[in-house]
LUMVOSE-361555 format. One line per 8 residues: for each residue x, y, z of C-alpha. Coordinates in Angstrom, 3 decimals. Each point is the difference from the previous one (the first is absolute). Example, Ala and Ser with C-alpha at 12.3 -4.5 7.8 and 13.67 -1.06 7.14 Angstrom:
LUMVOSE-361555
12.300/-4.500/7.800; 1.370/3.440/-0.660
end
This chain:
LUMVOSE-361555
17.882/12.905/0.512; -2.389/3.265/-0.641; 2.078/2.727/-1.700; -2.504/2.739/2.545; -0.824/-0.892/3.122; -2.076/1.757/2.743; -0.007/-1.266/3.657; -3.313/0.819/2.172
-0.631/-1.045/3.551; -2.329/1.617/3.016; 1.115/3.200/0.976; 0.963/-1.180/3.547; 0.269/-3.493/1.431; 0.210/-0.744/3.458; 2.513/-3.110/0.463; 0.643/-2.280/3.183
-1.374/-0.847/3.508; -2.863/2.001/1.117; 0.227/1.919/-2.727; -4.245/-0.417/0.060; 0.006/2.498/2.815; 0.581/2.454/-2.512; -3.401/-0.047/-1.966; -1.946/2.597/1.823
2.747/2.316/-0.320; 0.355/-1.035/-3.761; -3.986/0.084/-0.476; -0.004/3.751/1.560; 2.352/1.676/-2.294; -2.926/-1.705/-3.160; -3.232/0.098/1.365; -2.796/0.245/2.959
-2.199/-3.073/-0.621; 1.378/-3.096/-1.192; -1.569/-3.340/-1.520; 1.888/-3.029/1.623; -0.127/-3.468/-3.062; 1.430/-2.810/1.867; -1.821/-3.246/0.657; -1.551/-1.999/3.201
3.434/-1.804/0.486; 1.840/3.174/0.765; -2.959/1.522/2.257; 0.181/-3.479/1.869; 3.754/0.383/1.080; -0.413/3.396/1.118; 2.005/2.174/-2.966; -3.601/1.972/-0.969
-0.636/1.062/3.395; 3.591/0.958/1.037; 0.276/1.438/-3.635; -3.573/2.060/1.032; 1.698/1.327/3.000; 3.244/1.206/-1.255; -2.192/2.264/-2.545; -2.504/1.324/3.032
3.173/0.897/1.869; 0.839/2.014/-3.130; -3.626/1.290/-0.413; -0.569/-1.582/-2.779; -3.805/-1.455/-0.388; -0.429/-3.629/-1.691; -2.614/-2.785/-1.157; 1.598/-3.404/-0.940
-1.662/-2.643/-2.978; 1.305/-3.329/0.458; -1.643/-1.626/-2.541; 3.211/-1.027/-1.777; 0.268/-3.767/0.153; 2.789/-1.344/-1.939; 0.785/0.947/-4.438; -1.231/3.195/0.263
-3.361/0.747/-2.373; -1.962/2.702/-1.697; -2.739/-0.573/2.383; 2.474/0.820/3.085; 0.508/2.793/-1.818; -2.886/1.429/-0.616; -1.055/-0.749/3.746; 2.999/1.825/1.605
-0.618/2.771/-2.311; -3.653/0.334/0.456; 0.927/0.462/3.607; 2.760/2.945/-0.422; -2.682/1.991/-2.038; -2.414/-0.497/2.351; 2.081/0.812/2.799; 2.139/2.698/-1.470
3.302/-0.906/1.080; 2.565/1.273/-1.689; 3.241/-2.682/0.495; 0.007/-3.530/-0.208; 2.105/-2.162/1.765; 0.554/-3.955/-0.421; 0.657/-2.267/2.366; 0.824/-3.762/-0.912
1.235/-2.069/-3.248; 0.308/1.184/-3.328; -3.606/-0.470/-0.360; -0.875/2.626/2.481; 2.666/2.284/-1.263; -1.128/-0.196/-3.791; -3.585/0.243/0.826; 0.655/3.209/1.746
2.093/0.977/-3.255; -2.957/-0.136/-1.795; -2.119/2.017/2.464; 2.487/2.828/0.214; -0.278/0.317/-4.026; -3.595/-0.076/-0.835; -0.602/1.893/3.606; 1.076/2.809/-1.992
-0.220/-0.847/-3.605; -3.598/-2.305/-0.080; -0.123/-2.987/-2.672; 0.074/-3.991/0.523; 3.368/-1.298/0.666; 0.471/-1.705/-3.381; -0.498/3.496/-2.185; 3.579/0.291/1.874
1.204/-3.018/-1.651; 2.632/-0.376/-3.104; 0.173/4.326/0.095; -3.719/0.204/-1.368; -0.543/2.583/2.793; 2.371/1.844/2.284; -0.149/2.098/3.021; -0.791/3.508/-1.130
0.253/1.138/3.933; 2.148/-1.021/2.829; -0.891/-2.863/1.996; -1.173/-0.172/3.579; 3.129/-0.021/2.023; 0.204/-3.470/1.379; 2.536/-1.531/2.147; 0.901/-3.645/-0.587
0.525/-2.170/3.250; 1.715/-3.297/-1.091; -0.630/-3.053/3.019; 1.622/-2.943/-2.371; 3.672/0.464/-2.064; -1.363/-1.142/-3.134; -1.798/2.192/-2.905; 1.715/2.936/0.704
-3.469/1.928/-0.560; 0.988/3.051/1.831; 3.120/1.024/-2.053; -1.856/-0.588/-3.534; -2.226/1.980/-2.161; -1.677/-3.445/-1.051; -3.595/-1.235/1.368; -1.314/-3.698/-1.254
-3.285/-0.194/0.103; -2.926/-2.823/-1.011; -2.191/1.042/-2.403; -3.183/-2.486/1.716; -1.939/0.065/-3.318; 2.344/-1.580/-2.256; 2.767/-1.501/2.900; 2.964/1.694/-1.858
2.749/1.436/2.255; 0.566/4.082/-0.812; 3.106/0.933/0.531; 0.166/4.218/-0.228; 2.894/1.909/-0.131; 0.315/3.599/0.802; 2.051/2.555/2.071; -2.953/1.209/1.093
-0.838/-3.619/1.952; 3.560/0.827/2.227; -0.642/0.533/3.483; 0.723/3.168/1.523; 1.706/-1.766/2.916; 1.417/-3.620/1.075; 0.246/-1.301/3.647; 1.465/-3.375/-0.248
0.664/-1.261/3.610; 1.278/-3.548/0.485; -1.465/-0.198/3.607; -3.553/-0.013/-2.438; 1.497/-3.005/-1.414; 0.582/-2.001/2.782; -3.845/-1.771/-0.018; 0.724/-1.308/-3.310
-0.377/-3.700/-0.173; 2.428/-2.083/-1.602; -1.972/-1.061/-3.136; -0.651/3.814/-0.577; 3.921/1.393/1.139; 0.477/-2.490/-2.883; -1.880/0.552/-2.684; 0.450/3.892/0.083
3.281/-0.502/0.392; 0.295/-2.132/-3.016; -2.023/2.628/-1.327; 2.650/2.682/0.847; 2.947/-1.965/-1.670; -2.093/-0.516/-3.052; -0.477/4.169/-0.075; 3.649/0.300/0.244
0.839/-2.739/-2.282; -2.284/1.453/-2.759; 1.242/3.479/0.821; 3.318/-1.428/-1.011; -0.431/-2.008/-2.787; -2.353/2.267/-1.622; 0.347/1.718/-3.099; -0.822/3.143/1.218
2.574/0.141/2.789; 2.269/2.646/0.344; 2.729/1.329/2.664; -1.694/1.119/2.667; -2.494/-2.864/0.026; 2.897/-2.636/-0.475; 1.756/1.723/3.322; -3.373/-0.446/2.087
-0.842/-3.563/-1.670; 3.653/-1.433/0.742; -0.736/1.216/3.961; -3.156/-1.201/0.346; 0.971/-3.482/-1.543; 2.906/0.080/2.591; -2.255/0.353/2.747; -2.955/-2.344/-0.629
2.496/-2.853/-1.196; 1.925/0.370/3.695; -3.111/0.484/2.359; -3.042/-1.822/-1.778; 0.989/-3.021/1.623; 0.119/1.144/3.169; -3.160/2.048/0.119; -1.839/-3.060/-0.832
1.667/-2.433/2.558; 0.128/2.567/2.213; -2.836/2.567/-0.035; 0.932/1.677/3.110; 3.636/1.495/-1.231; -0.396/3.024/-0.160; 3.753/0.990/-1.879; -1.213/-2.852/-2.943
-3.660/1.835/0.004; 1.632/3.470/-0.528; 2.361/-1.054/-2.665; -3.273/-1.742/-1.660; -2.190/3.239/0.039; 2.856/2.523/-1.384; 0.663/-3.102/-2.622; -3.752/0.306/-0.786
-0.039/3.862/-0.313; 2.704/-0.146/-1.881; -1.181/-2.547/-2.419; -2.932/1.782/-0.209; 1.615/3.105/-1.320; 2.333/-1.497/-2.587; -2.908/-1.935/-1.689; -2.465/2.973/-0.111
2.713/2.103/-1.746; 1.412/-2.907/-2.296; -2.882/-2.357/-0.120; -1.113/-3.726/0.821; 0.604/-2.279/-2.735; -1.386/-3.592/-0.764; -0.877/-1.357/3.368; -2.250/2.435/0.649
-1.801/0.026/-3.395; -0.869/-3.726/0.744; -0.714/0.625/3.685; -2.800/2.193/-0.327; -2.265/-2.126/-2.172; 0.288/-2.728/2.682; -0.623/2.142/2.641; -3.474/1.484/-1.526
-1.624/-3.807/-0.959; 2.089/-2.084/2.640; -0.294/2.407/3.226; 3.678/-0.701/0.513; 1.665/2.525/1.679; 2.586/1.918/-1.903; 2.617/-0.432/1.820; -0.778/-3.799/-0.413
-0.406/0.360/-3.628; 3.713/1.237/-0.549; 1.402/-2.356/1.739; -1.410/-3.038/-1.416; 1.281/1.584/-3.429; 3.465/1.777/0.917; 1.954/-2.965/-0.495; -1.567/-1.173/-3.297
-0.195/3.197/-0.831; 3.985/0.278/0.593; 0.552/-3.049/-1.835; -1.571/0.974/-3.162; 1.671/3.699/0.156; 3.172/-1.187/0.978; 2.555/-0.374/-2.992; -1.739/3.660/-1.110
1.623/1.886/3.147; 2.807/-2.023/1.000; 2.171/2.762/1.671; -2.893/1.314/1.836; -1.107/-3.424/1.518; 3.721/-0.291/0.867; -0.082/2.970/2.357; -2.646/-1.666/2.549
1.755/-3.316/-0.770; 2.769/1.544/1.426; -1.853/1.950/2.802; -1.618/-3.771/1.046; 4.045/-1.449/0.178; 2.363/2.844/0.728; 2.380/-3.008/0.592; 0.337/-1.061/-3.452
2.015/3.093/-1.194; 1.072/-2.055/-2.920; -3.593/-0.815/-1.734; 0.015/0.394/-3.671; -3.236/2.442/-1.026; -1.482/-3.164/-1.642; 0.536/-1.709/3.433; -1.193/2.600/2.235
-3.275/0.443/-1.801; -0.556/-3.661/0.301; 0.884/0.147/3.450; -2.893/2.827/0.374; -2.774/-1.998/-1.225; 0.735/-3.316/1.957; 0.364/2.353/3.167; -3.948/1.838/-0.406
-0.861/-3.847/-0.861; 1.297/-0.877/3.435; -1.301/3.037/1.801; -3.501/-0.642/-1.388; 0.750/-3.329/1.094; 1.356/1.055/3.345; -3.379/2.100/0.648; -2.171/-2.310/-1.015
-1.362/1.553/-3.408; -2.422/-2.353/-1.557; -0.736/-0.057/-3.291; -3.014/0.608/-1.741; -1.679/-3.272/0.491; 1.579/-0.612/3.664; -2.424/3.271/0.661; -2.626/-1.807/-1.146
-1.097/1.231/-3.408; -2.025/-2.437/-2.285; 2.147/-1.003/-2.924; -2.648/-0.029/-2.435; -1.403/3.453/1.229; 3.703/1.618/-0.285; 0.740/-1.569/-3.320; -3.693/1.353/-1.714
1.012/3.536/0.333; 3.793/0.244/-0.333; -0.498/1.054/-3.226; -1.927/2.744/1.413; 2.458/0.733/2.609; 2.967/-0.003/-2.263; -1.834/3.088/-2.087; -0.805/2.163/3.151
4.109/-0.548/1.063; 1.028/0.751/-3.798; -2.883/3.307/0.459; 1.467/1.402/3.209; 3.353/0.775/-1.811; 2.479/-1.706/2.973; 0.879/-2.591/-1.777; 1.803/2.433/-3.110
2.260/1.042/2.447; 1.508/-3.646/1.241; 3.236/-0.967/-1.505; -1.118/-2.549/-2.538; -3.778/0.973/-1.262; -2.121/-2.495/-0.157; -2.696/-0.766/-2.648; -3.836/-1.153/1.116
0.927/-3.451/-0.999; 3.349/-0.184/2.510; -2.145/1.706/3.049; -2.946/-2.723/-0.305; 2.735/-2.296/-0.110; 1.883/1.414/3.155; -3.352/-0.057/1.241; -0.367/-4.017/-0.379
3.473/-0.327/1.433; -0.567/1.996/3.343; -3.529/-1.937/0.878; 2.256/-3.090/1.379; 3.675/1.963/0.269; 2.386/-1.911/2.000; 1.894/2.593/1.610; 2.459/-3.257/1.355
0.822/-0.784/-3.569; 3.379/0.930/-1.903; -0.440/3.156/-2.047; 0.779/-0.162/-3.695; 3.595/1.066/-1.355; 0.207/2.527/-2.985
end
């Protein structure tokens, strides 16, 4: 636990149903002409347009980019950015996944402080001014983008994952509206939902938690273990999809102020040579993952053991942390999570760079903060073990 703590989060979040009415109003108080980042999926189901509207009612001018298309890159980047200089808007707003929302990150930044992306990277360079104010529009309950001051972007001349960390990356303002939600799919509700309990889980178990990111972790954990199920075999519930996006935005929050741990060290370097979305990525490694941390943060592990079987009031700790990693087995299981060859990576392919992947997790610093640190040796090994991960199979004792 970290002896000093600080907690950051936007300055105002808009929470529940049609709380996306709100963004002209929220766009008005920051700003006259705004750049929309979203991508074509979003301006097919209507959110750009109605989004467009809400800000004209509020006088508010706006141009959209929707060139984000999945991981989000340093060519998105520069794209969307080329376009707020060009049309001097002053806001950004992001409408979509967390690829949307930590392109527009980015924008907001060098909008006002210039550079490529990756001088932001590792502290090399930080914001000397204040960003762009950008509001973050959330339409999946996964990354938790627009409660963190964290953007992830590919570096497309060397395929490593950035992950950049500073306060000035927070958006000004969060509207998280379930009724967004609702056009979720099932294979996305459930691999950003996966992705959610992996943010809280970390959160948790890392070594940089403290208090007030332990309160927020706990809840979120409470409500994506009792609603993820639900969401997914029943898209249209609108009580499981709120209790997934406040989970999400909550999970968000507690990681950004106590960081992600292992998982997320390994995910990235799969996302930036496989193409697998992140969300995908953690889960195929949370329960491994889990496994290998397990004995190192028993009493931890034990809480969301106990949060998956409030029956069993009289688990031992050793028990109920067990009892956690054979229940995210079964989730995964239950949301059909492949693994990394069921998504169709090439053996060979994966196993002639997980060397290289194993330095660029050890180089983004996550994995120092999981439980049990892992050497470059145990993470290529972890590496060999999720490729083929049975998530059916009985999980180790001890």
């Amino acid at each position: 636990m970290e002896s000093y703590a600080v907690l950051r989060m936007p300055q105002t979040i808009n929470y529940g149903r049609h709380a996306f009415e709100r963004v002209g109003e929220e766009a008005a108080e920051r700003g006259q002409k705004a750049l929309l980042i979203t991508d074509k999926v979003m301006q097919e189901l209507g959110y750009v347009s109605e989004g467009r509207d809400y800000l004209t009612k509020a006088g508010v001018e706006s141009i959209t980019y929707t060139g984000v298309d999945s991981e989000p890159t340093d060519t998105y980047v520069s794209e969307a950015l080329e376009m707020f200089q060009q049309h001097r808007c002053d806001i950004v707003i992001s409408i979509g996944g967390g690829s949307c929302i930590d392109t527009a990150k980015a924008v907001a930044v060098l909008g006002k402080n210039g550079g490529y992306i990756g001088d932001y990277m590792g502290g090399k360079n930080t914001a000397q001014f204040a960003p762009a104010p950008h509001i973050a529009i959330p339409t999946t309950a996964g990354t938790g983008s627009e409660a963190t001051d964290v953007t992830i972007i590919t570096n497309t001349s060397n395929d490593v994952k950035m992950m950049i960390k500073q306060p000035a990356f927070m958006p000004d303002a969060a509207i998280v509206d379930p009724l967004l939600t609702l056009s979720s799919p099932k294979h996305v509700t459930a691999a950003t939902g996966i992705d959610a309990l992996s943010h809280a889980i970390e959160a948790y178990i890392s070594r940089k938690a403290h208090p007030m990111t332990d309160m927020i972790a706990l809840s979120a954990m409470r409500l994506i273990v009792t609603t993820i199920e639900t969401a997914y075999d029943t898209g249209e519930n609108l009580d499981a999809r709120e209790s997934m996006s406040l989970g999400s935005m909550q999970a968000g929050i507690a990681f950004s102020n106590s960081s992600v741990c292992l998982v997320h060290g390994m995910s990235r370097p799969i996302g930036a040579l496989f193409h697998v979305p992140h969300g995908y990525s953690n889960a195929m490694l949370l329960p491994a993952i889990l496994e290998y941390s397990k004995a190192y943060s028993i009493e931890r592990l034990a809480d969301l053991g106990r949060i998956f079987a409030k029956e069993e009031e009289s688990l031992t700790d050793e028990d109920a942390a067990q009892l956690a990693v054979d229940s995210v087995k079964k989730l995964c299981l239950k949301l059909n999570i492949p693994n990394l060859c069921g998504w169709g990576i090439d053996k060979q392919e994966f196993e002639s760079v997980i060397s290289k992947m194993a330095s660029d997790a050890l180089a983004s610093g996550s994995p120092a903060n999981n439980p049990r640190i892992p050497e470059q040796a145990e993470i290529e090994e972890l590496y060999k073990d999720c490729f083929e991960y049975d998530f059916s199979s009985k999980s180790k004792v001890g």
